[in-house]
C-alpha positions, 0 to 999 in steps of 0.5 A: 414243528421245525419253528423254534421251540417252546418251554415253560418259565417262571415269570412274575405273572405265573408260570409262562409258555414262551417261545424261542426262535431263530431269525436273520438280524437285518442289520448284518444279516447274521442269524440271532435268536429271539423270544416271544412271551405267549401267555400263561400255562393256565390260560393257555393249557399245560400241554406243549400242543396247546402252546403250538396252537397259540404260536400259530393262532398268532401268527408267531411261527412266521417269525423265523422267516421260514416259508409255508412252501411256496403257498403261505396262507393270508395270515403268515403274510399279516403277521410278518406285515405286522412283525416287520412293518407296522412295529418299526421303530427307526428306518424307512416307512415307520407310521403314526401310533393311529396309523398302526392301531386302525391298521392292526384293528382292521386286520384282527376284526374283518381282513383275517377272519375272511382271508386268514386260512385262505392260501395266499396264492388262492385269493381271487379279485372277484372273491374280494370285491364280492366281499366289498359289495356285501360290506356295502350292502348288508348291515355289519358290525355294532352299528349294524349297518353298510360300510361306506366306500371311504371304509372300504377304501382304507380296508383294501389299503391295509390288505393290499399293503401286506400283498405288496409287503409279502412279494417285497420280502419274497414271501410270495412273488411279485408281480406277475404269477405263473398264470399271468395273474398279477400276485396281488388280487386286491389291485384288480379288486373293484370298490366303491372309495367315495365318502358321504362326508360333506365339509360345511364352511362356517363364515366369520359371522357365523363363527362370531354367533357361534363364539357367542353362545359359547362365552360362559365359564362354564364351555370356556374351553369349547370357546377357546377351542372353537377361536383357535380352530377358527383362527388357525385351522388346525386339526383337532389332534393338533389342537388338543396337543398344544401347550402354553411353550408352544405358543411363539407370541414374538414372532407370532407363531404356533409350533405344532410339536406333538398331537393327541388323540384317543386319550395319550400323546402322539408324534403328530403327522410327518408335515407337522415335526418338519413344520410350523403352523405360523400366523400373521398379525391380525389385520394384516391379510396375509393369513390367519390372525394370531390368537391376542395375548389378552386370549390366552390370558382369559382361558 
């Protein structure tokens, strides 16, 4: 193969197919070896071609930075996109755990499927946006049913990126090809990016009833829940993530240190570690009321 090798090891699940590679340290540009688990001999099979098949069917020969020619396929480009990108853990352009899940959801589900085997090169405007229109149109995945353009939008993001990611490490070139195409198709690509998301404001009368049918003992978290985003605006994830030390109820403050979505703790947003959601106190007009230490008292 030219990429690395790969050998069987005892590990504490069984015996293991593991692969060894070489890559360049970006810290000093030296080049280091590496390691990459790719599953068990008995689920993989016991042949060294068998183990080759699954370097490649995850993308792992691409790690030792060496090139498929000049003409990488779409999937080589995903997976240094993923390997170098959306698995950064310090340094420039590091994103959210949401961020990365949606991203590598969208890639494994819809993006490598149709693109994954096509030469990157090879990849054409029309082809994509033909793709966005039967997105639209037809029924697709377990809701059976057209993507919106708010969906496609964040699709044509992720796909876009790993073009922009490719020419910026010189996977494949940047800009403009030897046909005066630009390299990254996805930018001519036409889509539909509206959203049929429509915002509905709730009056403070409004949100008094609504209160009001929640104040029982047993929806005692929806009411507190429904006065803290009616009294701050904070986001959902943020409001999940608070605890009783983040409130600031001398200076009238809340600190917005950390989210939670689907089911585990995460940074919050980049706005949200550099600022503090602060509030005023009630009757004073110059924003949002504090939540009363008697509220607080009462959840």
């Amino acid at each position: 193969m030219g990429k690395g090798t790969v050998s069987r090891k005892h590990r504490a699940n069984g015996l293991t197919w593991v692969y060894r590679f070489q890559t360049t340290r970006a810290s000093d540009g030296k080049r280091v070896e590496r390691t990459k688990v790719i599953g068990l001999v008995q689920d993989i099979g016991a042949s060294e071609a068998a183990a080759w098949r699954e370097v490649r069917r995850l993308g792992l020969d691409n790690n030792n930075d060496q090139k498929n020619g000049n003409n990488p396929i779409f999937r080589e480009l995903a997976q240094h996109f993923r390997n170098h990108e959306l698995k950064k853990k310090r340094g420039i352009g590091v994103k959210a755990g949401e961020t990365v899940a949606t991203a590598e959801l969208l890639l494994d589900k819809w993006i490598l499927p149709r693109w994954g085997e096509s030469k990157a090169a090879e990849i054409k405007p029309l082809q994509i946006e033909a793709w966005f229109e039967a997105l639209t149109s037809e029924p697709q995945g377990s809701k059976n049913a057209p993507w919106s353009g708010a969906s496609i939008a964040k699709l044509k993001s992720i796909m876009s990126q790993v073009f922009k990611h490719a020419q910026r490490h010189e996977l494949i070139p940047a800009a403009i090809g030897s046909d005066g195409r630009p390299t990254n198709p996805v930018i001519l690509a036409r889509s539909e990016s509206g959203s049929d998301y429509e915002a509905i404001v709730v009056t403070p009368e409004q949100m008094i009833i609504i209160l009001n049918e929640l104040n029982d003992p047993d929806t005692r978290l929806e009411w507190t829940l429904a006065l803290l985003h009616a009294a701050t605006a904070l986001r959902p994830e943020e409001a999940f993530g608070l605890k009783c030390g983040d409130l600031d109820w001398p200076n009238g403050q809340i600190h917005i240190r950390r989210g939670w979505s689907k089911g585990k703790e995460t940074p919050g947003r980049k706005e949200q570690r550099e600022h503090d959601a602060s509030c005023d106190a009630p009757g004073s007009g110059a924003g949002p009321p504090c939540l009363a230490p008697r509220i607080a008292l009462q959840r």
